[in-house]
C-alpha positions in Angstrom: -19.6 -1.9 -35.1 -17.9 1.1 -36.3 -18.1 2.2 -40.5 -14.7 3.3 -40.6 -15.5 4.6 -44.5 -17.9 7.0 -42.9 -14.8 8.4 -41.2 -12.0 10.3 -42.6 -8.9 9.1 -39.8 -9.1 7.1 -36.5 -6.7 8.4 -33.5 -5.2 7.1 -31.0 -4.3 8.1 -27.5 -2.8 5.3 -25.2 -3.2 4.7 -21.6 -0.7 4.0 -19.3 1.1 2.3 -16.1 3.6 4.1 -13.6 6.0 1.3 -12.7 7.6 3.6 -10.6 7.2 7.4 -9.3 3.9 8.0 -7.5 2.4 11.2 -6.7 6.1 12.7 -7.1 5.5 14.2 -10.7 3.6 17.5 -9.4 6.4 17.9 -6.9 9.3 17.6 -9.9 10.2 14.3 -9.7 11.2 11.8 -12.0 9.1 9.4 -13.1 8.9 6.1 -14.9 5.6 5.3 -16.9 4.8 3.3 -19.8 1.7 3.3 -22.7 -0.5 0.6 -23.1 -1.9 -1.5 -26.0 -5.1 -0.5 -23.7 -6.6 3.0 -25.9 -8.9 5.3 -26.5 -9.5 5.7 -30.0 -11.2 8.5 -32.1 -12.5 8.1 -35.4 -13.6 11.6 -36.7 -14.4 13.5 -40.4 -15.2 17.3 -40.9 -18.9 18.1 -40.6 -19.0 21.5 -42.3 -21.0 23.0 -39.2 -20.2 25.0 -36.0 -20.4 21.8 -33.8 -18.1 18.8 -32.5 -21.4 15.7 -32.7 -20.0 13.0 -30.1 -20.9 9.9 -29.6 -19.4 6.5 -28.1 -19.4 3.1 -28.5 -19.7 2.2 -25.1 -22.8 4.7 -23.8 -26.1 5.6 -25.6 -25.6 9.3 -25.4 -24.8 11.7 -27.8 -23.7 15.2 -27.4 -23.3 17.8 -29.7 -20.8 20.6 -28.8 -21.0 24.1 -29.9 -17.7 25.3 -31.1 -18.1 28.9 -29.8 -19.3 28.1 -26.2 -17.2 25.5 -24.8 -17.0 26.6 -21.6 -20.9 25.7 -20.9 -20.0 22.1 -21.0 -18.0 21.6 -17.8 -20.4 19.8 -15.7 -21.7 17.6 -18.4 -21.0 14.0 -17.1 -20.4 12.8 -20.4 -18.6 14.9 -23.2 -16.5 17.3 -20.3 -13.6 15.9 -21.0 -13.7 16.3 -24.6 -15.3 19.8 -24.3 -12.4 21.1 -22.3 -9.3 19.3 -24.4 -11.6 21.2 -27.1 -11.5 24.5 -25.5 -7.6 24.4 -24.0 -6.8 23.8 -28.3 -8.9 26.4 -29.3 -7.3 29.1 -26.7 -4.2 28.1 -27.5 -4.9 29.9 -30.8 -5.2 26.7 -32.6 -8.3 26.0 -35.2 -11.3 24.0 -34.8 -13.6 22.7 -37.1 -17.0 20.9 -36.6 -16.8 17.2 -36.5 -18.6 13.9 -35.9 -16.5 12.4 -33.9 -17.1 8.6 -32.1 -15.2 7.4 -28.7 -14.1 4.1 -28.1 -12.4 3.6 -24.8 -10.8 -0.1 -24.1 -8.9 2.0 -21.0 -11.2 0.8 -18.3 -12.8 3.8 -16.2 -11.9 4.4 -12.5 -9.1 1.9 -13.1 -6.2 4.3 -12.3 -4.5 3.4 -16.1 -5.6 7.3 -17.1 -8.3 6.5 -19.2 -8.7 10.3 -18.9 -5.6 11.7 -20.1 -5.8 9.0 -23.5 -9.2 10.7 -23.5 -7.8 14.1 -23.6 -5.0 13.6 -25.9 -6.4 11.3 -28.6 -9.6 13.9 -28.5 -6.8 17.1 -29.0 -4.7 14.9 -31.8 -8.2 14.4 -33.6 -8.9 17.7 -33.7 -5.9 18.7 -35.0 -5.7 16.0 -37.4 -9.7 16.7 -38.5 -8.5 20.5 -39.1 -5.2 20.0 -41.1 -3.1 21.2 -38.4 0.7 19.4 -37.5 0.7 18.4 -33.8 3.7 18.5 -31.5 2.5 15.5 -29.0 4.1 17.7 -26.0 2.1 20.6 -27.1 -0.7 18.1 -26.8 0.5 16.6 -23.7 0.5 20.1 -22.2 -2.8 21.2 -23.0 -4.5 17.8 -22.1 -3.2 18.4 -18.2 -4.5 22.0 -18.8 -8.1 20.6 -19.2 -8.1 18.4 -16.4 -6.8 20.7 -13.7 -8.8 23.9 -15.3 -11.4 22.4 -16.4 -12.3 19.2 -15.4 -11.0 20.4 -11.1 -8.3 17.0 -11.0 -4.9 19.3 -9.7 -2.6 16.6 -12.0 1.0 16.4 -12.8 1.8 16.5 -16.0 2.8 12.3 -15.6 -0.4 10.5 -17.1 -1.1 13.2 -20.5 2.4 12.9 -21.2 3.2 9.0 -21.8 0.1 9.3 -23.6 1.1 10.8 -26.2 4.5 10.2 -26.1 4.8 6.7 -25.2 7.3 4.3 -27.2 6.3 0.3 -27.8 8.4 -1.7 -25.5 10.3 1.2 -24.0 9.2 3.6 -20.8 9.8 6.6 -20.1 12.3 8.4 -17.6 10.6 11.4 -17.7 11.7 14.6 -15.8 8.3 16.1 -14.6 10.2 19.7 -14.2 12.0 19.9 -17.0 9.7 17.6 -19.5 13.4 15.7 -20.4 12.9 12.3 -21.3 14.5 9.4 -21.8 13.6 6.1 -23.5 14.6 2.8 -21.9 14.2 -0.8 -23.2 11.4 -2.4 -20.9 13.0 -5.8 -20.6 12.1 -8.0 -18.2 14.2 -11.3 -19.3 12.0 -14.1 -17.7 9.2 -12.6 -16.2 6.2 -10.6 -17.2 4.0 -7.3 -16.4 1.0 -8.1 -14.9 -1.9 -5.5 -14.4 -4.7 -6.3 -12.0 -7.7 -4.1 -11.3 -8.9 -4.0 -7.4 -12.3 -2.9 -8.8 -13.4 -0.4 -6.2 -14.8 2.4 -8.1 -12.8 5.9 -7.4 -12.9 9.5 -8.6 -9.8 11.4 -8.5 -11.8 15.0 -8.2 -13.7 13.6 -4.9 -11.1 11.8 -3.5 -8.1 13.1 -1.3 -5.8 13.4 -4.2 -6.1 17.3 -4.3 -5.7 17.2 -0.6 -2.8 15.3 -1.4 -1.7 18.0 -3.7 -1.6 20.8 -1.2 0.2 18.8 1.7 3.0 18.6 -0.6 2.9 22.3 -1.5 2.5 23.1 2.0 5.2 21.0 3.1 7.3 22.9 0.3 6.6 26.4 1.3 7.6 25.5 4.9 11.0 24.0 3.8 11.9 27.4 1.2 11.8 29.1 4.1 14.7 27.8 4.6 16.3 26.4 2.1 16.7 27.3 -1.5 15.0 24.7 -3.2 12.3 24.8 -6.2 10.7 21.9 -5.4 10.8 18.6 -2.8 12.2 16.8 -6.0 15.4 18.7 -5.3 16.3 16.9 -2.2 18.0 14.0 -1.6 17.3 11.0 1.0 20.5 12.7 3.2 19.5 16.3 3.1 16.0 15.8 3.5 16.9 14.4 7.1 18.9 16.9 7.5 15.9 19.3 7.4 13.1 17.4 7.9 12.4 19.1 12.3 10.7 21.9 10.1 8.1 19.5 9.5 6.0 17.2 11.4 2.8 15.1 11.3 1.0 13.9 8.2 2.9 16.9 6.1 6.3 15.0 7.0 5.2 11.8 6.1 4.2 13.3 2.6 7.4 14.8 1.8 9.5 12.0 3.0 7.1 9.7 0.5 8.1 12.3 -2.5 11.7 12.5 -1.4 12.6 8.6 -0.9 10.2 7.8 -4.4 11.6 10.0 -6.4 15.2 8.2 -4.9 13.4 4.7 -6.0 12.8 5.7 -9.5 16.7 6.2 -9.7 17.7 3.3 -8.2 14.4 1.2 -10.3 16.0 2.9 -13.5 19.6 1.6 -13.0 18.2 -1.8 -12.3 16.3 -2.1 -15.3 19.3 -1.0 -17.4 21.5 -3.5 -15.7 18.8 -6.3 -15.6 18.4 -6.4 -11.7 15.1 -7.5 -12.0 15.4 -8.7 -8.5 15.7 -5.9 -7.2 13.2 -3.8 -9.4 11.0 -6.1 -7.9 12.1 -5.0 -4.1 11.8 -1.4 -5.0 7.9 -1.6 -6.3 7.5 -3.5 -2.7 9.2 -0.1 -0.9 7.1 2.1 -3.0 4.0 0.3 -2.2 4.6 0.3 1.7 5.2 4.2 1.6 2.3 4.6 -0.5 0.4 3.4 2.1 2.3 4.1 5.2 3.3 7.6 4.5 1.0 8.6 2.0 -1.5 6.8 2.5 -3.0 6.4 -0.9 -4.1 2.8 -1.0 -6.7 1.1 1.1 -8.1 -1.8 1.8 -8.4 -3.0 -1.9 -5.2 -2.2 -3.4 -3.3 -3.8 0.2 -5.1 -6.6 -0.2 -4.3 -7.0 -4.0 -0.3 -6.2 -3.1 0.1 -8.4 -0.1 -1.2 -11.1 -1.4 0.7 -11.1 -5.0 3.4 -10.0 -2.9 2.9 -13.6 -1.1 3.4 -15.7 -4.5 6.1 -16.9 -4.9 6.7 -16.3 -8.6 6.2 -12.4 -7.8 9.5 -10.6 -7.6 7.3 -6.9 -6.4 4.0 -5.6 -6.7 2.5 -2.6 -5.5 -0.6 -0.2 -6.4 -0.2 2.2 -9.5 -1.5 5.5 -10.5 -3.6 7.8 -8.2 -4.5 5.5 -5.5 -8.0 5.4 -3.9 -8.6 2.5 -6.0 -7.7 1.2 -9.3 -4.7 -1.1 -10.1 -2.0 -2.9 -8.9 1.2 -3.8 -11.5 3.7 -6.6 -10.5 6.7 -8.0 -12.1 5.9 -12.0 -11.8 8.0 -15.1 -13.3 6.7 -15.6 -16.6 6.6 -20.0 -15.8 4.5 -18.7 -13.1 2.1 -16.7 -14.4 -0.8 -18.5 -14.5 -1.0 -19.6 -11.2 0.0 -16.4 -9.5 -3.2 -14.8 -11.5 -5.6 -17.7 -10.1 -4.3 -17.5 -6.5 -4.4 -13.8 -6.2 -7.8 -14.2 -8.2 -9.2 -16.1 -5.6 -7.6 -15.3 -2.5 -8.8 -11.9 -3.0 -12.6 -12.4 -4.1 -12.5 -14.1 -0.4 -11.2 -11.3 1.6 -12.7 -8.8 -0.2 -16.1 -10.6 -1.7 -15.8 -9.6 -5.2 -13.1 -10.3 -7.7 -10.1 -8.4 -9.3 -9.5 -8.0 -13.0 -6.5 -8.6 -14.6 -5.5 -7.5 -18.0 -3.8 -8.6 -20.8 -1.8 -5.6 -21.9 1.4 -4.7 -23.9 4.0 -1.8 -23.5 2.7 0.3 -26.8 2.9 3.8 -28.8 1.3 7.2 -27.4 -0.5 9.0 -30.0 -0.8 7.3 -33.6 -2.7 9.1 -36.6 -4.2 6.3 -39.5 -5.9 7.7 -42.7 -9.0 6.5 -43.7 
């Protein structure tokens, strides 16, 4: 148990879901997330010294960070995360001061919900707060990304650190990944519900393929400007990316025609959510799954497992994986009546095939950041 009076403020950071929009938000896309009731939470009060004490309710380890040499902490595998959010704040020319601070994660690791990026934010949000210092959650948003591509080596858009912290109860977010434009819309699903389920294959988005990921997309970029005046693959449409898709060919085609025809799903996912097409919603996070693993191939045998067979029930109107791929979760829009049994089935039909069971969680659409006084 946590003494919150030992504390002077608990933060929060949430985590998140991509209904729609995979790997398209580091090639300008649009994209269309939403923040969980699922958190990481900081509870933190000034310590008067030179050093950030960590400490978390889930490990036994504590760490104590020295203020003035940040950088020395990168390879620590516990306390690198909030060592760099630390670090991108402070060179940013914002002030520090030495804390106790305590973690407590409910974001489950390796589960592709960004546990990571709530880490970041809610750890740059506390530092803040801890210091005196207003926040602008972009700001925050910004600088969280900056830590996990500089210094903890994951290449990231700016996708996951950004519903974080700016996430809306009950709404997602249209987010414009080049131009950090958003928009809020309802999440309303009428009759049916948002079900998470965790394949529970371990991954690691700095040792998997998702950097190599990365640079097929910019390669596939450079390779069109050559030709075309474009800023990024976001830029195209369906019809004049086959109109100049001979200058590519092999696995860097079938990468930018995944970015190109997702980022035409979140548009089309968007519409039907404002008009109440659930239906079709539903059809679309099929399409995105299949191109995900056809043309991107992202998944594996896990998450295709997890997708076919909730794809199978027949109170599941669409399912496919979310977040980084290589593991992780699935999210599928299933008939509320139905709910129940379409978690048993899959439950069990996939602890057969795969010989170890799935997780689902119970999770709600929440806020990004939130700030409580002690």
């Amino acid at each position: 148990m946590i003494d919150e009076k030992y504390y002077d403020y608990k933060v929060t950071a949430a985590g998140r879901v991509n209904i729609i929009g995979e790997h398209v938000d580091y090639c300008g896309g649009k994209v269309f997330p939403a923040a969980l009731s699922l958190c990481n939470t900081v509870y933190v009060r000034a310590n008067g010294t030179n050093k950030i004490n960590l400490s978390w309710t889930t490990l036994p380890d504590k760490v104590s960070l020295d203020l003035d040499d940040l950088e020395s902490y990168r390879h620590l595998k516990y306390g690198n995360y909030q060592a760099g959010s630390a670090m991108m704040w402070k060179n940013a020319g914002h002030k520090l001061v030495g804390c106790d601070m305590v973690q407590d994660c409910t974001v489950p690791f390796g589960s592709g919900l960004s546990s990571s990026a709530a880490i970041e934010v809610s750890t740059i949000a506390a530092l803040a707060t801890v210091a005196g210092e207003k926040f602008n959650p972009v700001e925050v948003a910004l600088l969280a990304q900056r830590a996990e591509r500089d210094f903890a080596g994951v290449n990231c858009g700016i996708m996951d650190q950004y519903a974080s912290a700016c996430g809306k109860k009950d709404h997602a977010i249209l987010l414009d990944c080049k131009t950090l434009e958003r928009e809020y819309v309802p999440l309303d699903l009428g009759d049916c519900s948002l079900v998470i389920i965790n394949c529970n294959k371990p991954h690691n988005l700095v040792t998997s393929k998702y950097n190599e990921r990365r640079a097929e997309t910019e390669y596939a970029l450079s390779a069109l400007q050559a030709k075309l005046e474009i800023g990024c693959l976001a830029d195209l449409s369906v019809a004049e990316f086959e109109n100049c898709a001979h200058l590519l060919d092999g696995k860097v085609l079938d990468r930018a025609r995944h970015v190109v025809e997702e980022c035409d799903r979140v548009n089309k996912a968007t519409k039907a959510m404002r008009s109440g097409d659930i239906a079709y919603l539903g059809q679309l996070l099929n399409a995105s799954h299949a191109s995900l693993r056809d043309l991107y191939e992202v998944t594996g045998k896990e998450l295709d497992t997890l997708a076919s067979l909730a794809q199978s029930h027949p109170a599941c109107l669409g399912s496919r994986m979310t977040g980084g791929g290589f593991g992780g979760c699935t999210i599928s829009i299933v008939k509320t009546e139905g709910l129940e049994d379409f978690k048993a089935f899959v439950s069990k039909e996939y602890e057969k095939a795969i010989s170890y069971a799935p997780t689902a969680y119970d999770a709600s659409v929440g806020d990004g950041i939130t700030v409580t006084k002690l």
